[in-house]
N, C-alpha and C positions, 0 to 999 in steps of 0.2 A: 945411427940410433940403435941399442941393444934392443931384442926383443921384446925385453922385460918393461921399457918405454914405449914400446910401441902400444896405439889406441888397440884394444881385444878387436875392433872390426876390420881394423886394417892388416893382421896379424897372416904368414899365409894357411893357419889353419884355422877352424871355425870354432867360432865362440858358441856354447850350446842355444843361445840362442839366436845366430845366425842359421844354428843346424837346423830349431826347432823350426823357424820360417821355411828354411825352404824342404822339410820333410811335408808341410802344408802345402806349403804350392804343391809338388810333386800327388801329396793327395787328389786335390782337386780343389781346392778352396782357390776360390779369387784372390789376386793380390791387394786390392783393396782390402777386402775384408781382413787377410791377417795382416795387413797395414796396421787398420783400425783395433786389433784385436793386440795387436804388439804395443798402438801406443809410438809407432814410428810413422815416418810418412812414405807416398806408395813411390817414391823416386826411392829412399831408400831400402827398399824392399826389390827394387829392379837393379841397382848397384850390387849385392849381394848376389843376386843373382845370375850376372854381366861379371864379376868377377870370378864366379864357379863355373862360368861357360852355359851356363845351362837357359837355354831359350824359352822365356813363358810363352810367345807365341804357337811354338808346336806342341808344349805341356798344353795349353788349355784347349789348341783344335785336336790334338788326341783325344782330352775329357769328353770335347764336343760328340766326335766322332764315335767315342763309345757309347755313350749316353745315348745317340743316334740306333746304333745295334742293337741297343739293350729296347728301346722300344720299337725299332723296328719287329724284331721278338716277338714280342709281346703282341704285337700288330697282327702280326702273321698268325699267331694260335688261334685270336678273334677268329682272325678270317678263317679260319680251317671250321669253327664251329660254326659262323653263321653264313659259311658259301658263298662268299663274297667281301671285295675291299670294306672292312669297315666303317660305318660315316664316326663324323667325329664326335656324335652326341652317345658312339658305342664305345668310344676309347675311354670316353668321360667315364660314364655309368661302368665301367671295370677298372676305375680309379687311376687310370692313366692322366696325369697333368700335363696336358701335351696344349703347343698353341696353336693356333688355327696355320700359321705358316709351318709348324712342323707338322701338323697332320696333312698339309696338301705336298711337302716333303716327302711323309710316309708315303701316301696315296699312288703320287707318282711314283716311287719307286720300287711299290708294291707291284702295280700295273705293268711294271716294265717287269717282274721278276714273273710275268702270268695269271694272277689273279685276276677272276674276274670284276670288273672293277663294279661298283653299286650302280645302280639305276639313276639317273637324272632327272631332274624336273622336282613335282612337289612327291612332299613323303608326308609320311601319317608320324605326327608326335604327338606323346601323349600330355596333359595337364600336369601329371607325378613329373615328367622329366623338367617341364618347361619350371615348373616352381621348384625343383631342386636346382638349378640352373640358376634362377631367382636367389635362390636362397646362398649358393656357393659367391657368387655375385658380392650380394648384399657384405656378405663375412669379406671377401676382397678391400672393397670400397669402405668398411665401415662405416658405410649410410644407406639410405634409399638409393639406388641406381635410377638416372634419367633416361629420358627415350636415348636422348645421344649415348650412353652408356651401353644400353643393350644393346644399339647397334653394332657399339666400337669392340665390343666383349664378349657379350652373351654368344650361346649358341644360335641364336635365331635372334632376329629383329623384332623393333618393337610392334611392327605390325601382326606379328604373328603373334606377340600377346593380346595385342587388341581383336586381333580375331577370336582368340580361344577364352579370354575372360572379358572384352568387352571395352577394358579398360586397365589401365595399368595401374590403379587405386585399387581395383577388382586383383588382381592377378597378386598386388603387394594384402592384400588382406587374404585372401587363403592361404597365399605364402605364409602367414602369422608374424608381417614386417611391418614395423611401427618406425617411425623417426623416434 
């Protein structure tokens, strides 16, 4: 079969939008998503990529693993201002989107780099953080979040809303959260 018959994906150079895919991957995009964004499906988005050599698994633990230093970073400045491991309702409130097992990721491997690590036991939060918490929540779930929800999510359980407002009808009306 002359080149000229041959399919543009099977060709051994790349069709620009074989290129455009995998300049994506290589960015950092999921392969699903520019799957979905091509309009192809994600086996042939891993075909392309299996024919270039090029391994999404080490492409995405590398992202992982930057993405990791960059808030690690970020972690460590906290901690030089406030003299200690940050908890993770300080990563939040300095806009860090971090999940509770990458904040216990940070934690420990902050601790292990010398930090001193924060205090255990109970700590003082205030109403402003708990209902911004509520609120960020809320915008997540787009709806009312349940007790099971703050447990699985929030920064703090829903006990600790019922301690500070009483009730979680209380705690969704300062919030100013309506169904």
């Amino acid at each position: 079969m002359s080149p000229k018959n041959e399919p543009p994906d099977q060709g051994s150079r790349l069709s620009e939008r074989d290129n455009e895919i995998i300049v994506l991957i290589l960015k950092g995009d999921r392969a699903k998503t520019v799957a979905d964004q091509m309009g192809i499906s994600l086996e042939r988005v891993r075909q392309i990529l299996e024919r270039e050599g090029i391994s999404y698994k080490k492409i995405r633990k590398t992202h992982k693993d930057t993405e990791f230093d960059r808030l690690l970073q970020k972690a460590e400045e906290i901690a030089l201002t406030l003299q200690r491991v940050p908890f993770y309702e300080d990563l939040k409130n300095e806009g860090l989107d971090v999940s509770m097992v990458a904040y216990r990721k940070l934690r420990d491997k902050m601790i292990g780099k010398g930090h001193d690590p924060a205090p255990r036991g109970r700590r003082k939060v205030t109403k402003d953080f708990l209902l911004q918490d509520l609120k960020s929540l809320y915008r997540k779930l787009g709806r009312l979040p349940s007790g099971e929800d703050l447990n699985k999510y929030a920064s703090f359980s829903r006990h600790t809303y019922h301690a500070h407002f009483g009730s979680l009808r209380q705690a969704f009306l300062e919030a100013g959260l309506t169904n």
